[in-house]
HTML snippet that shows the backbone in 3Dmol.js (N, CA, C, O; Angstrom):
<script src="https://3Dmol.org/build/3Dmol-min.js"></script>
<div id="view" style="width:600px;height:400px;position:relative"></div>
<script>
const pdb = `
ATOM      1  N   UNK A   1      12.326  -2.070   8.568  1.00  0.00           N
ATOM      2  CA  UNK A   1      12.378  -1.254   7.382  1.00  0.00           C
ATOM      3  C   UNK A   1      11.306  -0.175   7.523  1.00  0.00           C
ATOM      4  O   UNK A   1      10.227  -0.427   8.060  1.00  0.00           O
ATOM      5  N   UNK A   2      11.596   0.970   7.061  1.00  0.00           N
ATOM      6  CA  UNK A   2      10.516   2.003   7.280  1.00  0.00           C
ATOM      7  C   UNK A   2       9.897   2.513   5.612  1.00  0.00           C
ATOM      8  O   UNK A   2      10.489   2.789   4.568  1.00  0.00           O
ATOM      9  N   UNK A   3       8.585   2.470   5.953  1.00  0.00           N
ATOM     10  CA  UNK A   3       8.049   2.749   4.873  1.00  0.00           C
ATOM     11  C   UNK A   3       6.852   4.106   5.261  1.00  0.00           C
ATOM     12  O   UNK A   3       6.539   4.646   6.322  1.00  0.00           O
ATOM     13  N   UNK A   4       6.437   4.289   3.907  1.00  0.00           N
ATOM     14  CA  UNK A   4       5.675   5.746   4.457  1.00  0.00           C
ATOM     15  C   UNK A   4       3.830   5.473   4.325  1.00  0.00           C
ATOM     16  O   UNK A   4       3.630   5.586   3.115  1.00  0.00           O
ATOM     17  N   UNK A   5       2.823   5.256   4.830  1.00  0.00           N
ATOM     18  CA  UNK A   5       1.218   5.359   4.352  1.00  0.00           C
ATOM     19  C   UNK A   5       0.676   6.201   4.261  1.00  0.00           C
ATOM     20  O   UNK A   5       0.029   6.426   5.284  1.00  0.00           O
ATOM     21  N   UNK A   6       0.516   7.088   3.305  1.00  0.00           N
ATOM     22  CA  UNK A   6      -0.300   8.069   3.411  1.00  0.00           C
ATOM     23  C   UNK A   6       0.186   8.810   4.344  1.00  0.00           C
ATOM     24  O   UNK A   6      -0.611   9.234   5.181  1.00  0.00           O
ATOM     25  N   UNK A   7       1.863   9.230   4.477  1.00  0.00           N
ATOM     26  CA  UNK A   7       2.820  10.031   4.690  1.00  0.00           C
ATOM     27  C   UNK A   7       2.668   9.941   6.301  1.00  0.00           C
ATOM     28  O   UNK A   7       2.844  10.821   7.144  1.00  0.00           O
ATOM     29  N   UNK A   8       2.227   8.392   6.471  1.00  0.00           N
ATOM     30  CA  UNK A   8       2.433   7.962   8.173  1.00  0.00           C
ATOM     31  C   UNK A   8       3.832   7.159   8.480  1.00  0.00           C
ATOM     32  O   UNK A   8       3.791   5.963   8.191  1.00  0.00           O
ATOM     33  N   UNK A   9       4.430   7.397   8.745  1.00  0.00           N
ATOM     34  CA  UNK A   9       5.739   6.413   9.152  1.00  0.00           C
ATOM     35  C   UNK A   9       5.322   5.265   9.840  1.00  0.00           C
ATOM     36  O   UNK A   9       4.704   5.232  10.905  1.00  0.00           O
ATOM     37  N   UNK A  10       5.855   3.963   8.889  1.00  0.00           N
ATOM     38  CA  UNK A  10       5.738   3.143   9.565  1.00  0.00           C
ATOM     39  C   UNK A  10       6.731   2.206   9.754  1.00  0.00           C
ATOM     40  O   UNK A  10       7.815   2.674   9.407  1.00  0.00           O
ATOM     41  N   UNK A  11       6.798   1.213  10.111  1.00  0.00           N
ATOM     42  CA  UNK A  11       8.533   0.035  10.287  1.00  0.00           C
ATOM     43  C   UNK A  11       7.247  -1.540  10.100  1.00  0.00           C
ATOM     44  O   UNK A  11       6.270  -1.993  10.696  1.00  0.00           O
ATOM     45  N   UNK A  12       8.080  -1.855   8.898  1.00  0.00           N
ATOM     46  CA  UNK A  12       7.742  -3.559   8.671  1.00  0.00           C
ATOM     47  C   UNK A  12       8.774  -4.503   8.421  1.00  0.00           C
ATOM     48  O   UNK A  12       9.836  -3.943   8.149  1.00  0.00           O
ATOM     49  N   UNK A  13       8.821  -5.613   8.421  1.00  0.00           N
ATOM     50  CA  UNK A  13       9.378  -6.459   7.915  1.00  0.00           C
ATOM     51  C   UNK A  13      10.133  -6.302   6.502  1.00  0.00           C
ATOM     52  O   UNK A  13       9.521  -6.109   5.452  1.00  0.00           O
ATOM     53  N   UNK A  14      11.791  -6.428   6.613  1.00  0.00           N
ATOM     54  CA  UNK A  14      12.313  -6.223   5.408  1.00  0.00           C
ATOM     55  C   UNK A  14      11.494  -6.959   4.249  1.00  0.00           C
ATOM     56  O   UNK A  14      10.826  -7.793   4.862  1.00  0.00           O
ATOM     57  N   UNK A  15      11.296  -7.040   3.318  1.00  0.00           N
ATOM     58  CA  UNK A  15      11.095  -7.999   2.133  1.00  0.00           C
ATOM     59  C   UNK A  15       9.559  -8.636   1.715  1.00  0.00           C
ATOM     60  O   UNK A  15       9.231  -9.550   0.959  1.00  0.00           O
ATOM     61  N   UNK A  16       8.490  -7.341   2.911  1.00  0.00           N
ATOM     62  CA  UNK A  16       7.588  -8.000   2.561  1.00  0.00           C
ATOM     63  C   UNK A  16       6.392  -7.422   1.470  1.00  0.00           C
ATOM     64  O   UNK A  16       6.376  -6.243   1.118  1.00  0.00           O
ATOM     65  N   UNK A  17       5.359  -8.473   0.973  1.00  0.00           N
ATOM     66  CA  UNK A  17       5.194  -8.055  -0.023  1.00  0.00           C
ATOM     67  C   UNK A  17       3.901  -6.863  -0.160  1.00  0.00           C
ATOM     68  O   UNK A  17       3.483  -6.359   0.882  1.00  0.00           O
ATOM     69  N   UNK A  18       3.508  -6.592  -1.040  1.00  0.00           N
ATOM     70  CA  UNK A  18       2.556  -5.622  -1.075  1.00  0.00           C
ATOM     71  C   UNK A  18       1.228  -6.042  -0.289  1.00  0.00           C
ATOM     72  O   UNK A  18       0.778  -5.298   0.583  1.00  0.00           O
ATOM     73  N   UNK A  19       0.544  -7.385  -0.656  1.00  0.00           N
ATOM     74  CA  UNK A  19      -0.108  -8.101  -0.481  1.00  0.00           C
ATOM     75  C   UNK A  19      -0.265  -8.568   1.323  1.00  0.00           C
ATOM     76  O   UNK A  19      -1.337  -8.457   1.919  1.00  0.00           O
ATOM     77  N   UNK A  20       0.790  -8.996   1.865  1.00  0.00           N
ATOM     78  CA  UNK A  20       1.670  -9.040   3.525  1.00  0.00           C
ATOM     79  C   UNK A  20       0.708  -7.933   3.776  1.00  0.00           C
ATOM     80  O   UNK A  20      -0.441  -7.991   4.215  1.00  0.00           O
ATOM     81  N   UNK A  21       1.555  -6.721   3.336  1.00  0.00           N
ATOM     82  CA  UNK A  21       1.421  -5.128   3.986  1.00  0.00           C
ATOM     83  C   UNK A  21      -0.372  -4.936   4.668  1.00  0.00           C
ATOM     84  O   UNK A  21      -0.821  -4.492   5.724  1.00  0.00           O
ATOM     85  N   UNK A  22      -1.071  -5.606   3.269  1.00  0.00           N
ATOM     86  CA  UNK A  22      -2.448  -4.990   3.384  1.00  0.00           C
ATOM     87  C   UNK A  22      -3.187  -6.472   4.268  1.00  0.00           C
ATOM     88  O   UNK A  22      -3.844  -6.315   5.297  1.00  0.00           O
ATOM     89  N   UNK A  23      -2.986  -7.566   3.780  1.00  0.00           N
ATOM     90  CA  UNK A  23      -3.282  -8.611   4.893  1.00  0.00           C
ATOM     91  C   UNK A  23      -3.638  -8.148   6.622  1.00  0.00           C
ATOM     92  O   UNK A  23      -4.644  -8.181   7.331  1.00  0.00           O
ATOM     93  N   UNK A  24      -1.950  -7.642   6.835  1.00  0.00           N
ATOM     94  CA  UNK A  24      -1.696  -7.223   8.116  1.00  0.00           C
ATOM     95  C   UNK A  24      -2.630  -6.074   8.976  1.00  0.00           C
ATOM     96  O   UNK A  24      -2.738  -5.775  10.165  1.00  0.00           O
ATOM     97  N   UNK A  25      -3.261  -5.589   7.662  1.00  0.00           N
ATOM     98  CA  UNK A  25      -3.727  -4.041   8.349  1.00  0.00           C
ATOM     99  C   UNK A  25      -5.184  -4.238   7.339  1.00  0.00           C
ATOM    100  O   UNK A  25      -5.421  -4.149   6.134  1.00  0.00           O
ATOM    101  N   UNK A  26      -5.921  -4.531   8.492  1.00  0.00           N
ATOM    102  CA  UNK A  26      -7.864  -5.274   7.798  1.00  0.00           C
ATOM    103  C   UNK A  26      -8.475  -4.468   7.802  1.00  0.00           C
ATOM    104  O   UNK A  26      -9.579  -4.779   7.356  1.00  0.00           O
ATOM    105  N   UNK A  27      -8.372  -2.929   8.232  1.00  0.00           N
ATOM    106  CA  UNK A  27      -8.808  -1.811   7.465  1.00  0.00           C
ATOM    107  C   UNK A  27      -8.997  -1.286   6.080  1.00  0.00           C
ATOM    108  O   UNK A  27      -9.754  -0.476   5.545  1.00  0.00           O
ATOM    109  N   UNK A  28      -8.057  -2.029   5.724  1.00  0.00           N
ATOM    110  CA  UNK A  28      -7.906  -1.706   3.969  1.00  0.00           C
ATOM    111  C   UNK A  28      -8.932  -2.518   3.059  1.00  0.00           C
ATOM    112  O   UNK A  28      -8.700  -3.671   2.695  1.00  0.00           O
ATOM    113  N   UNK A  29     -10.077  -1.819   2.724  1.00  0.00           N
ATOM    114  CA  UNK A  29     -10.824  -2.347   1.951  1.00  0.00           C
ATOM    115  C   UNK A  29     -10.668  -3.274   1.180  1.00  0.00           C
ATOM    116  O   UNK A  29      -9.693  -4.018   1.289  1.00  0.00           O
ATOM    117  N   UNK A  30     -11.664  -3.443   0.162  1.00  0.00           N
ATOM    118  CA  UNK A  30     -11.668  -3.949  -1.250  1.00  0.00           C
ATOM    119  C   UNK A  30     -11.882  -2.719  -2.357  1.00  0.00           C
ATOM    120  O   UNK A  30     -11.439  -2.839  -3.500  1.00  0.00           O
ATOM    121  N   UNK A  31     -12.562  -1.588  -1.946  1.00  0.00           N
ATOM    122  CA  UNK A  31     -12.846  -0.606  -2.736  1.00  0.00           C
ATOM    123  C   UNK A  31     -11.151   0.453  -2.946  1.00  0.00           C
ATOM    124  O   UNK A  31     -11.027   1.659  -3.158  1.00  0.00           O
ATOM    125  N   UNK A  32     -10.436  -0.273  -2.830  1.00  0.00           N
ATOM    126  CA  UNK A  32      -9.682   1.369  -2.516  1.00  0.00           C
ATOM    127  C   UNK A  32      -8.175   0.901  -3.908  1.00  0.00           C
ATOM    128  O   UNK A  32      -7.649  -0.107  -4.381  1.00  0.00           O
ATOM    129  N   UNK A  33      -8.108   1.910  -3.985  1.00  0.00           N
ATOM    130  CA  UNK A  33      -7.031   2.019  -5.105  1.00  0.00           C
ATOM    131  C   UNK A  33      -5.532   2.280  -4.422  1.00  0.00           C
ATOM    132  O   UNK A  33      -5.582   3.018  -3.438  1.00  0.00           O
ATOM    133  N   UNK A  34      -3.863   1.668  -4.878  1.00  0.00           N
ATOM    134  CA  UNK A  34      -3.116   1.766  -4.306  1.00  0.00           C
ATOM    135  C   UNK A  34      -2.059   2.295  -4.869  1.00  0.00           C
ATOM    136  O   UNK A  34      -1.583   1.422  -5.594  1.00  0.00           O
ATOM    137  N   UNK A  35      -1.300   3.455  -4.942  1.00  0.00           N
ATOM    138  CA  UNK A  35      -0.333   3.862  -5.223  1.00  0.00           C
ATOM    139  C   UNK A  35       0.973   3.797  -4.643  1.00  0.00           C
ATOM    140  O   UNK A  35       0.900   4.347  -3.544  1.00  0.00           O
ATOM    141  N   UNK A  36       2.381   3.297  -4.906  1.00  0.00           N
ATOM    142  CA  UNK A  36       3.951   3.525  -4.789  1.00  0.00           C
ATOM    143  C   UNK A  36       4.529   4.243  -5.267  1.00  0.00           C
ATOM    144  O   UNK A  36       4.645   4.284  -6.492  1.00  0.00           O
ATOM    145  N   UNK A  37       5.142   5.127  -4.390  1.00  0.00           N
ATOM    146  CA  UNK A  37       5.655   6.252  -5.075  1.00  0.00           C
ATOM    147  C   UNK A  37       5.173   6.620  -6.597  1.00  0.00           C
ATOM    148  O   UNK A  37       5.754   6.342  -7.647  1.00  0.00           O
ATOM    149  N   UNK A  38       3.968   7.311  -6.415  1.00  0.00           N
ATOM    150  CA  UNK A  38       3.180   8.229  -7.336  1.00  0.00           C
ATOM    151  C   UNK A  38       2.813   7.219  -8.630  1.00  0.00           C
ATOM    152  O   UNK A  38       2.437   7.644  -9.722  1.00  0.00           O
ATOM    153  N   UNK A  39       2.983   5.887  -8.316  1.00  0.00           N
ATOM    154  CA  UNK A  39       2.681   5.024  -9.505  1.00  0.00           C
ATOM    155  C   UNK A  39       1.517   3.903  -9.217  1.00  0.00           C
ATOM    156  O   UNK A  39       1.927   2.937  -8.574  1.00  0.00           O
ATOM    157  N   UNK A  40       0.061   3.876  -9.607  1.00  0.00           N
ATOM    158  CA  UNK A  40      -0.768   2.685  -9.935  1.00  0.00           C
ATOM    159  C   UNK A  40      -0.190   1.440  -9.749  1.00  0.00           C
ATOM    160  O   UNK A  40       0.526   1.072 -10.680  1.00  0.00           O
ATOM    161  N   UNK A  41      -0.313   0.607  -8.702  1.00  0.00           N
ATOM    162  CA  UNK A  41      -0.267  -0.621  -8.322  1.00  0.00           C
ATOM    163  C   UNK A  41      -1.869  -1.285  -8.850  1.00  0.00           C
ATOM    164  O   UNK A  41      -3.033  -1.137  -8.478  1.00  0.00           O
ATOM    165  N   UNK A  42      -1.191  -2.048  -9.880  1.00  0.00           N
ATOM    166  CA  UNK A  42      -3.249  -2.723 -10.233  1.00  0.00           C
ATOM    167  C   UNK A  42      -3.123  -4.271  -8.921  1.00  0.00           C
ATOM    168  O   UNK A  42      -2.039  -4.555  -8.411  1.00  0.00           O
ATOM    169  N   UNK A  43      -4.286  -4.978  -8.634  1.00  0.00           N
ATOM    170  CA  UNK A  43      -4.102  -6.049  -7.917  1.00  0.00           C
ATOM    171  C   UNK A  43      -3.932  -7.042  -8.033  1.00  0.00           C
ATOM    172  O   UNK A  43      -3.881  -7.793  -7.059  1.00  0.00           O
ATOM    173  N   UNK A  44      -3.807  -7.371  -9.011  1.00  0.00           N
ATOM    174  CA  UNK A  44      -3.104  -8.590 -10.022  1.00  0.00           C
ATOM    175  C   UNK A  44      -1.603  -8.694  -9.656  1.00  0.00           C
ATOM    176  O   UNK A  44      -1.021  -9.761  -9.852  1.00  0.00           O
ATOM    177  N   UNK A  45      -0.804  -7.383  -9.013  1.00  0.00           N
ATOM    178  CA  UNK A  45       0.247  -7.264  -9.282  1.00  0.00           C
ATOM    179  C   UNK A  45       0.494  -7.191  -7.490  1.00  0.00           C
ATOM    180  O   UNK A  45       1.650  -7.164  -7.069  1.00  0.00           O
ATOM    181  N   UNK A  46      -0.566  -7.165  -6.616  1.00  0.00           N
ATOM    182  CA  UNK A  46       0.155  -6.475  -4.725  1.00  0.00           C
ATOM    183  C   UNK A  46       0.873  -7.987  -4.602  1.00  0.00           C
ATOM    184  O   UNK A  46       1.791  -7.911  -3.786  1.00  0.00           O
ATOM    185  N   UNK A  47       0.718  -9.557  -5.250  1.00  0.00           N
ATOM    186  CA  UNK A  47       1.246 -10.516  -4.393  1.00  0.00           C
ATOM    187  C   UNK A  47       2.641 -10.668  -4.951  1.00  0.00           C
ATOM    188  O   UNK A  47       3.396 -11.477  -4.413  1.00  0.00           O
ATOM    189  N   UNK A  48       3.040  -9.962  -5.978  1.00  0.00           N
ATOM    190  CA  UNK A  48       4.433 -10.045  -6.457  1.00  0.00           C
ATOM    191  C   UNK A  48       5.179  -8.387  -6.361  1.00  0.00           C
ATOM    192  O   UNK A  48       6.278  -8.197  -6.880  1.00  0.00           O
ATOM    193  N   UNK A  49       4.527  -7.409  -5.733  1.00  0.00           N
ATOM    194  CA  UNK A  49       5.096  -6.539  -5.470  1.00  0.00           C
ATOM    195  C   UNK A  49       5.925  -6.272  -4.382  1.00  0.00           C
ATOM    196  O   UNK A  49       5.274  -6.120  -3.347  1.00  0.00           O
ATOM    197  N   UNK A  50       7.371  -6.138  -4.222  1.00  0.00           N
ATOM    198  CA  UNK A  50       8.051  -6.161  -2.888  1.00  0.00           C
ATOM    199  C   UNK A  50       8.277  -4.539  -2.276  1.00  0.00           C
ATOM    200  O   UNK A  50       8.765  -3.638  -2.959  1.00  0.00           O
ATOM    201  N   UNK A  51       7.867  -4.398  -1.012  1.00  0.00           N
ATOM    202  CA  UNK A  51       8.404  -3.165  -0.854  1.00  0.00           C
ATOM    203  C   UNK A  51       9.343  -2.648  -0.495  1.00  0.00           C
ATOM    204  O   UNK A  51       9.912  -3.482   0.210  1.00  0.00           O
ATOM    205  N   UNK A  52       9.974  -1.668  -0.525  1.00  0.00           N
ATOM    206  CA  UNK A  52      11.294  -1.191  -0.140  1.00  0.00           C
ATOM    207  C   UNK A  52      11.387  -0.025   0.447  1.00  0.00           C
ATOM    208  O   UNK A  52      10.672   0.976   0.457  1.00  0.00           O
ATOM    209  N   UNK A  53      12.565  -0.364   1.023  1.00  0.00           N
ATOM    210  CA  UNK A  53      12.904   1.056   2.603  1.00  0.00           C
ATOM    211  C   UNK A  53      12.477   2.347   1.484  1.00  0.00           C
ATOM    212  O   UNK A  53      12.879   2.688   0.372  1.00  0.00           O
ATOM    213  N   UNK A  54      11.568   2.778   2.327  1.00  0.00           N
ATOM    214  CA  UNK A  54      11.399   4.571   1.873  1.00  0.00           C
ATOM    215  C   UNK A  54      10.333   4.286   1.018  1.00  0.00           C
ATOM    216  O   UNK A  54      10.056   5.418   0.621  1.00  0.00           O
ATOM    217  N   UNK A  55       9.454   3.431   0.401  1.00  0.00           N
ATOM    218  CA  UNK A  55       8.734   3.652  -0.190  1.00  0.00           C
ATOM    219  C   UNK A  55       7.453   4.288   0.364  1.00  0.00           C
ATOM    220  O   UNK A  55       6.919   3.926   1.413  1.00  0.00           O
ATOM    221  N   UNK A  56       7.086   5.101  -0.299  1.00  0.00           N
ATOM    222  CA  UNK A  56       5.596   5.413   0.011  1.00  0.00           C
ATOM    223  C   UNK A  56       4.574   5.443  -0.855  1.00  0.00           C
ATOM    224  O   UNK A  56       4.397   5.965  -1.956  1.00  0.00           O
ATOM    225  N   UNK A  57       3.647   4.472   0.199  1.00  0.00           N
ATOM    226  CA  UNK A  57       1.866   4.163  -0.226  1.00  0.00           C
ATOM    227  C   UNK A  57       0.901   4.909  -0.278  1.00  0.00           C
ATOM    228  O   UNK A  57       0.442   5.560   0.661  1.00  0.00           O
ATOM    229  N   UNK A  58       0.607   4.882  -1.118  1.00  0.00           N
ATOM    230  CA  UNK A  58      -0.762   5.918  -0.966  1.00  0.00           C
ATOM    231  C   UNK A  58      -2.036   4.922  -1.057  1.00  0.00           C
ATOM    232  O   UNK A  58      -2.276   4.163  -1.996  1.00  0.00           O
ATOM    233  N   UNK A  59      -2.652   5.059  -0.108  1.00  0.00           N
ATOM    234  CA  UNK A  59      -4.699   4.419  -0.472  1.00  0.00           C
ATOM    235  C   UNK A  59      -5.672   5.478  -1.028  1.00  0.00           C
ATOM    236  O   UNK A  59      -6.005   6.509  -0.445  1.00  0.00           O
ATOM    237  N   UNK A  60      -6.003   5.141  -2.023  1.00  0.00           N
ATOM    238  CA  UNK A  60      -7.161   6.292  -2.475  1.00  0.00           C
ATOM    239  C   UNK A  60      -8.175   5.609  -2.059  1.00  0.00           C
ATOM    240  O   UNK A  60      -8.195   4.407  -2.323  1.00  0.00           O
ATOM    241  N   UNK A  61      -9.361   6.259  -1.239  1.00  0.00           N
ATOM    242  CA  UNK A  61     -10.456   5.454  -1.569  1.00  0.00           C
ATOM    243  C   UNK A  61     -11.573   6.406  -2.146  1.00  0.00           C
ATOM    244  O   UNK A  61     -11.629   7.625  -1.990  1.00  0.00           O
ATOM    245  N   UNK A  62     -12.449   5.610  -2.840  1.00  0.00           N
ATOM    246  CA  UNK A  62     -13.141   6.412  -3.702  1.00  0.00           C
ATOM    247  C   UNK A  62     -14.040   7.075  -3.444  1.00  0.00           C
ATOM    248  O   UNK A  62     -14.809   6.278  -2.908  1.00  0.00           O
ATOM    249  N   UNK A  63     -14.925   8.858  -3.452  1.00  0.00           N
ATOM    250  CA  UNK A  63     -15.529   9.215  -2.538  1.00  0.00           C
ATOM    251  C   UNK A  63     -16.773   9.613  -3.551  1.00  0.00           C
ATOM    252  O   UNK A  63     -16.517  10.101  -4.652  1.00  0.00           O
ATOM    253  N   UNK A  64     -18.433   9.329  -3.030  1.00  0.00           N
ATOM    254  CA  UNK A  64     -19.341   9.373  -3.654  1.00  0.00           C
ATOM    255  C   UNK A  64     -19.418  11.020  -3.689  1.00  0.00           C
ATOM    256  O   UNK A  64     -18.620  11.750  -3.101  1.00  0.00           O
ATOM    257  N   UNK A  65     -20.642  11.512  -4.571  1.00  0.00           N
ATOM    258  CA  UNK A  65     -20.370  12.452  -4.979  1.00  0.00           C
ATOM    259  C   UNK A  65     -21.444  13.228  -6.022  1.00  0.00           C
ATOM    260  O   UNK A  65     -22.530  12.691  -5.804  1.00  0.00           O
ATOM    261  N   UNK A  66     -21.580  14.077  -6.877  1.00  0.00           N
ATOM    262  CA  UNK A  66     -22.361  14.708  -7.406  1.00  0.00           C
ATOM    263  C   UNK A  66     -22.379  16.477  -8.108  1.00  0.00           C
ATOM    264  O   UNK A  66     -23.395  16.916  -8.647  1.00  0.00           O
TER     265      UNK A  66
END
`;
const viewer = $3Dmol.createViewer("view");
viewer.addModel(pdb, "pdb");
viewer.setStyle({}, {cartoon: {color: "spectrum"}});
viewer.zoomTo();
viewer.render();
</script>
């Protein structure tokens, strides 16, 4: 299944879950915020979120500042 990261093409496993996605890939903080198609994923919600062909993720992570 192809899905999009931060408008990177990628191919995963049909049916897996939000939670899977970020497991798999240990780059992904604890600090970082996650968007599906332009919508707030809170984390209460990545182990019951399923993804689907064409979706795209966005990672915000948060940048210090002044």
């Amino acid at each position: 299944m192809i899905i999009y990261l931060n408008d990177t093409r990628l191919t995963i496993e049909a049916s897996s879950t939000l939670q899977q996605f970020i497991e798999q890939r240990k780059a992904v903080g604890a600090h970082v915020a996650i968007a599906i198609n332009n919508e707030f994923v809170p984390k209460f919600m990545y182990a019951n979120t399923i993804l689907r062909e064409g979706d795209r993720i966005d990672l915000i992570v948060p940048m210090q500042g002044g």
